[in-house]
C-alpha atoms as one frame of an Amber mdcrd trajectory, in Angstrom:
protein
  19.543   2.531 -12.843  20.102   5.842 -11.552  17.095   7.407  -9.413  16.148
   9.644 -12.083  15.611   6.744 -14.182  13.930   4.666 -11.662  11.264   7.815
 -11.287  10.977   7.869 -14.742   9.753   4.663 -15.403   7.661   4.848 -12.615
   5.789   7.623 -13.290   5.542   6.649 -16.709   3.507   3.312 -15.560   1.787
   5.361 -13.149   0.847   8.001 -15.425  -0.161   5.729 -18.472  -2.684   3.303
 -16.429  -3.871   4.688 -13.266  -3.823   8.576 -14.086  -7.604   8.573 -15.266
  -7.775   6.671 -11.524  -6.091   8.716  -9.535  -4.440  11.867 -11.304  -1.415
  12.119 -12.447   1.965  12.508 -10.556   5.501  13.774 -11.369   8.949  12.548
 -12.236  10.240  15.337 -10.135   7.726  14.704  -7.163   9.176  10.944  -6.758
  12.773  12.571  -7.306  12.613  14.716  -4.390  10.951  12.017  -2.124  13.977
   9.920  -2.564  15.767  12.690  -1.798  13.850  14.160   1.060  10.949  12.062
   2.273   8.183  12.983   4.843   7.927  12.119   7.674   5.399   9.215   8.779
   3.228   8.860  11.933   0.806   6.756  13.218  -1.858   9.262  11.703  -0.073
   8.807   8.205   0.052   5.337   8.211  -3.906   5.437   9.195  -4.621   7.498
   6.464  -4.060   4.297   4.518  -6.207   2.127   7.088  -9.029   0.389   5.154
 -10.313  -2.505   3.451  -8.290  -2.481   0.034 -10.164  -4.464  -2.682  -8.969
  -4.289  -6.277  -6.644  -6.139  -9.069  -3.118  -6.327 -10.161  -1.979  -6.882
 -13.939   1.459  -7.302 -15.027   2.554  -5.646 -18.073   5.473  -7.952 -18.884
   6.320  -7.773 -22.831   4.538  -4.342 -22.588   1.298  -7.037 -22.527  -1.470
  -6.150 -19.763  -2.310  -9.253 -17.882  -5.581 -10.447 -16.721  -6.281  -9.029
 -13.203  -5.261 -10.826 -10.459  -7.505 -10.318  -6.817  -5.380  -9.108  -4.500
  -7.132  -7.772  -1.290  -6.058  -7.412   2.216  -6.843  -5.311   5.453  -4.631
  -2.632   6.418  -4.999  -1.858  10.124  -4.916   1.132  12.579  -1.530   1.795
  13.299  -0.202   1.401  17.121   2.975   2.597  19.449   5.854  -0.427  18.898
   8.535  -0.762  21.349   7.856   2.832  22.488   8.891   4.756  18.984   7.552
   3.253  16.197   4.588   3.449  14.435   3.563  -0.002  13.044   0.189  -0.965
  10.728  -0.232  -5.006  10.495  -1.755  -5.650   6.999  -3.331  -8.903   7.144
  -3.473 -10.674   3.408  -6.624 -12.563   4.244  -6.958 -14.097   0.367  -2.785
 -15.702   0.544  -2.126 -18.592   2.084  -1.907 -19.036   5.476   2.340 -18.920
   5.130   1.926 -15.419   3.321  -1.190 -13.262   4.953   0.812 -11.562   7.664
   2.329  -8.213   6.647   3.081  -4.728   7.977   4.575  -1.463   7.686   6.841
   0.628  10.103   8.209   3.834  10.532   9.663   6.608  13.179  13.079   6.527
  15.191  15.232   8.472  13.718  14.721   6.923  10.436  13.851   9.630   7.581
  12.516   6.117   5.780   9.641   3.815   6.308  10.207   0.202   5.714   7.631
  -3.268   6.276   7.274  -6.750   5.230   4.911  -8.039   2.295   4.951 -11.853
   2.314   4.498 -12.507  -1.514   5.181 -16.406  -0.978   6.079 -19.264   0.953
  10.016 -19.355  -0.317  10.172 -15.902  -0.821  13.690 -15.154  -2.321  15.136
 -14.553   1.172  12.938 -11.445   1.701  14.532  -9.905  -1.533  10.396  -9.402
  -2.678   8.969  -9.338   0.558  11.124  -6.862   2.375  10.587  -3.017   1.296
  11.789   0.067   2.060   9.683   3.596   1.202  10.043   7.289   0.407   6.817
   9.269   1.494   5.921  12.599  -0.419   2.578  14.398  -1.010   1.971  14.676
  -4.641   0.587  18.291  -5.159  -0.516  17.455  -8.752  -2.444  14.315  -7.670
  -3.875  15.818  -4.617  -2.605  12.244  -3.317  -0.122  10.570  -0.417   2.081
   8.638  -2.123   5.331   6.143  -1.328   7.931   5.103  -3.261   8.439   1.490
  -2.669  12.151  -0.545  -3.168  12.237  -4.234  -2.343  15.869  -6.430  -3.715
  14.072  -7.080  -7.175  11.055  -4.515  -7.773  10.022  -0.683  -7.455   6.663
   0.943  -6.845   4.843   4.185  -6.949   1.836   3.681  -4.874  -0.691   6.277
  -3.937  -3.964   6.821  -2.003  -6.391   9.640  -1.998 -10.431  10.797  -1.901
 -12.113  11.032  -5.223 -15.816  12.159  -4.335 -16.725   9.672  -1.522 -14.591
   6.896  -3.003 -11.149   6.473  -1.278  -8.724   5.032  -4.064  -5.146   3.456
  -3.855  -3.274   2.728  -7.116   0.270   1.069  -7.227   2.536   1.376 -10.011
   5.730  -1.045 -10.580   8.519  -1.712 -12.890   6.294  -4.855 -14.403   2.690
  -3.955 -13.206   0.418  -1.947 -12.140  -2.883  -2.151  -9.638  -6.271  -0.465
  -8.580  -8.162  -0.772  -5.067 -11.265   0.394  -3.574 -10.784   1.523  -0.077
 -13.232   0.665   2.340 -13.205   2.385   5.771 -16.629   1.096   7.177 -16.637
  -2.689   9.027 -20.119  -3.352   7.753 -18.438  -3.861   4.151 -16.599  -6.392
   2.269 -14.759  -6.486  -0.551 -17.079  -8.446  -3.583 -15.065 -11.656  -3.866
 -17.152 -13.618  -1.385 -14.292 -14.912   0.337 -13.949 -15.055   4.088 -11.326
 -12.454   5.515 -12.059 -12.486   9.260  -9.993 -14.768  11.671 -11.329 -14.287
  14.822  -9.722 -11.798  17.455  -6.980 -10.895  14.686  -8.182  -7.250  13.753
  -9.012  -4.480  16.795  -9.635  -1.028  16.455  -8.312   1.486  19.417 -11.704
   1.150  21.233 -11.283  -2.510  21.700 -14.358  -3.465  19.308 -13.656  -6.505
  16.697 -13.030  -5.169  13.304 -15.969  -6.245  11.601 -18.419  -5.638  14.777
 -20.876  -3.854  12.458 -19.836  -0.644  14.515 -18.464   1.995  11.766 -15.013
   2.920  12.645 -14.888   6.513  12.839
């Protein structure tokens, strides 16, 4: 599959299920991020800092699935090893083999790259490991990443719509929606515990979910 192609196909996913979501994006936009990516800081990577609560569905057989939860924290991003910027995004609902993930960027690489633990056995990191293109889609009005891992592709995205922050991910097989939640004193509906205690710290030093709005 040529990168052409793989933006195609993308963007087609993206554009048929999550454009009334989040807009709609370009062939051409994910083209030239492949081709020329941004740049990503600590301040990009916190631009995507939040609470994400939403669903998955696979569209295998060109059938959408039934949504599958699939929530999970994604942290302020901090300094690692002196010149990278690193977000920990902590998979609270997985098991406790699969909860801790993150994403990386700086150096000199033109990249980003980071770690989503799908499963215990996971393929020897050929679905966990992924490596991303950043680009700002101007017809979106949205952030956006293209994601390669050893056996899938996705086209995810974040942006404000009114005073709802929204993240959408489009793959080869699938395709998913999230609320993003940027205040500690809220949770994402399913009920479910997400906290283990002394994992998640914002820059001031104050637990997560103190009740004390992160700015």
């Amino acid at each position: 599959m040529t990168q052409r192609q793989l933006c195609d196909r993308l963007v087609i996913q993206h554009n048929t299920h999550n454009y009334d979501y989040l807009g709609i994006v370009s062939s051409d936009e994910c083209f030239g991020a492949l081709n020329s990516p941004d740049f990503y800081s600590s301040a990009s990577w916190n631009n995507w800092r939040g609470r994400h609560c939403g669903h998955w569905r696979s569209t295998g057989n060109g059938v959408v699935g039934s949504p599958e939860r699939d929530d999970a924290l994604w942290e302020y991003a901090h300094l690692s090893y002196g010149v990278y910027y690193r977000q920990n995004v902590d998979f609270f609902q997985r098991p406790p083999c699969c909860q801790d993930g993150w994403n990386e960027s700086g150096g000199t690489e033109v990249v980003v790259w980071g770690w989503d633990p799908k499963e215990a056995v996971d393929h020897f990191g050929w679905q966990g490991a992924h490596v991303g293109w950043p680009f700002r889609s101007t017809l979106a009005g949205a952030d956006c990443i293209v994601w390669l891992t050893g056996e899938e592709a996705f086209l995810e995205c974040i942006k404000t719509v009114g005073s709802t922050r929204r993240r959408t991910s489009a793959g080869l097989w699938g395709f998913g929606q999230w609320i993003v939640q940027t205040s500690n004193t809220q949770f994402c509906p399913s009920g479910k515990a997400d906290l283990r205690p002394g994992l998640h710290l914002a820059p001031n030093n104050l637990p997560f979910d103190s009740g004390v709005a992160i700015p």
